[in-house]
N, C-alpha and C positions, 0 to 999 in steps of 0.2 A: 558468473557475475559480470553487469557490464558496470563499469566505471567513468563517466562522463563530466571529466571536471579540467581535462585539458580545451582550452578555447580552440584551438587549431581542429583537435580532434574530433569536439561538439558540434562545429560550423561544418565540417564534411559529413557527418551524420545528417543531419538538419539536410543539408543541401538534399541528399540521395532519399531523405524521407519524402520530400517532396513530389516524391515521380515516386516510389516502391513503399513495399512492408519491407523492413528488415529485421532477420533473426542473429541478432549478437549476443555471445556467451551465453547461449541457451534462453537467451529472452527475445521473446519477440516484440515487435513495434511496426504499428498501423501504419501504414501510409497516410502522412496527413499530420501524426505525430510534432509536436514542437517540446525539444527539449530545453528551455537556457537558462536553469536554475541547474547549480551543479547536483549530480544525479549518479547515486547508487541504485543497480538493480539485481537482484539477485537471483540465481538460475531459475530456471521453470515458469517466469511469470510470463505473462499473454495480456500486450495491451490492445485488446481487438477494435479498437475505433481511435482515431484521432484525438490525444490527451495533449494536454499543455502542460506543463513543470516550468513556472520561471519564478522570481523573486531571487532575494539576495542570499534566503537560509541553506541551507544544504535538507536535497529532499533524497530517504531514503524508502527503496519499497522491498519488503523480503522473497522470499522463496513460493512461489506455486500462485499468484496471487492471480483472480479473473478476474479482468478489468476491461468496462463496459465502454460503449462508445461515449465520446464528450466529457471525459474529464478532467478536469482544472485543479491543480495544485499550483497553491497561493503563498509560497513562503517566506513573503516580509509582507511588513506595511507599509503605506507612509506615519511617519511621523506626526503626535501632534502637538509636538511641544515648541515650535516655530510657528512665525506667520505664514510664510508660506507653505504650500502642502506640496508644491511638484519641485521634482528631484532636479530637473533641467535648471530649473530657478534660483535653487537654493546654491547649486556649482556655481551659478555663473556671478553669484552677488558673493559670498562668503568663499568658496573652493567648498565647501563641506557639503553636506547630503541629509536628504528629506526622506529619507529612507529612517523607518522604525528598526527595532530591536529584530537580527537575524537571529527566527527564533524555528524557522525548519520545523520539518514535517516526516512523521516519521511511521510507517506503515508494516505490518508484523507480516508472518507468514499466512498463507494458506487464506488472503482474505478475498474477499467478494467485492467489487464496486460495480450497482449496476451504472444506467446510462445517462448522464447529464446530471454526474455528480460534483460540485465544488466542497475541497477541504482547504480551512482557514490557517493561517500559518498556526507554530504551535501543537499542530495538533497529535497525537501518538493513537493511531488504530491499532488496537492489541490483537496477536493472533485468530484466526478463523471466524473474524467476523465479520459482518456481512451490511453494506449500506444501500440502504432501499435507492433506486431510479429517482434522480430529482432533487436528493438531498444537498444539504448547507450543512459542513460538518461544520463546526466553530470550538466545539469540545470536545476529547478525548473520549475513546470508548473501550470499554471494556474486553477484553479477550471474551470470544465467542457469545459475544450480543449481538442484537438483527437491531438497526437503525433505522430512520428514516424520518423526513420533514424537513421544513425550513423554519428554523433550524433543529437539525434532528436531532432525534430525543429517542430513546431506548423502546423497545416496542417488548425485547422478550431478550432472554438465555435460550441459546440451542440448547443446550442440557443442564443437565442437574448438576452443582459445584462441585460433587466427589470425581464428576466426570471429567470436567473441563482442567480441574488439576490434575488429574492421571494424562489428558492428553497434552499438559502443558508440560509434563514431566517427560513424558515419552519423544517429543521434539519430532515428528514419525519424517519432518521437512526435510531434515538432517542425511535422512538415511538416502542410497542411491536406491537405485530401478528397482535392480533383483531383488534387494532387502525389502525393498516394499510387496513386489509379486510372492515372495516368500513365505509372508504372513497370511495372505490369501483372504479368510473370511474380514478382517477387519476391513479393508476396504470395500466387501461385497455389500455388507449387511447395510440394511437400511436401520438406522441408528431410531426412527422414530417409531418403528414396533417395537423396541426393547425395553424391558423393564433400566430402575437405573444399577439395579444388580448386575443385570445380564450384561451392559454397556459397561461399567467396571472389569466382568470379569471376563471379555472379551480384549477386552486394552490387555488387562495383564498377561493374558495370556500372550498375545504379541510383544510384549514386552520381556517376558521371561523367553521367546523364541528366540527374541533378538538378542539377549544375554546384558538389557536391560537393567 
């Protein structure tokens, strides 16, 4: 898990992303990378292109996530309940701030962002799911739905809901390496030949392996 919410800590990161990739706590980051929204990252994820994370919310992303080049996480606004709309402006007349409701962004396991994605503060991407190249997230998306658009809108279910609840029960993120090589066929099978029987009774079985 990397943990980025010390400023000392974030500005030497930032600085060294500048020139390299870095791999901390099992997560990697692109060279090119800008972090300065404070920032949870949880083992296994891959951000392989240059992403942004700033606003005032707290942005968290979970476990095993590919994540494509050019992505923008947005986690405040401004405000619009003042005249003025810049944050500079509103400090330097009142002491206070043009900045909206920190309202963070919160991203599950196991998800997909392809390349020259923005998500809008707010928003909560629910496990294993997947946002088309190009997209405008502005609303929350469902555990294992495929997105896409500006602004994007649900295109499909990876599988069928007996399924996505057995694997949202199964958590398989959780588990380490060997537990996962363990199971063996669950991660070989292409899930889109199987019946939604056979996709059920393949979880379970992994499941009862794992002592589930």
């Amino acid at each position: 898990m990397l943990h980025l919410e010390n400023t000392n800590y974030k500005r030497a990161v930032n600085f060294l992303l500048r020139f390299v990739s870095l791999n901390l706590g099992r997560v990697h980051l692109a060279r090119g990378t800008k972090l300065y929204a404070d920032v949870t990252i949880a083992a296994g994820t891959r951000i392989n292109g240059p992403a942004v994370m700033k606003g005032h919310g707290f942005v968290h992303v979970g476990k095993y996530c590919a994540i494509g080049d050019g992505l923008r996480l947005i986690s405040s606004n401004h405000s619009l309940q003042q005249i003025t709309l810049q944050n500079k402006l509103q400090h330097q007349l009142t002491g206070g701030s043009a900045v909206g409701v920190k309202r963070g962004i919160t991203i599950g396991h196991d998800v997909w962002i392809g390349d020259g994605v923005m998500i809008m503060p707010g928003v909560e991407v629910g496990n294993g799911a997947v946002i088309g190249a190009g997209s405008v997230v502005t609303k929350s998306i469902v555990p294992y739905s495929v997105v896409a658009g500006n602004p994007a809108r649900e295109i499909k279910q990876r599988f069928p809901s007996s399924v996505i609840e057995l694997l949202q029960q199964m958590q398989w993120w959780d588990w380490d390496i060997e537990r996962m090589k363990a199971t063996g066929q669950l991660f070989n099978s292409e899930f889109s030949s199987l019946s939604e029987e056979q996709m059920n009774e393949l979880i379970r079985s992994a499941m009862d392996h794992s002592g589930l």
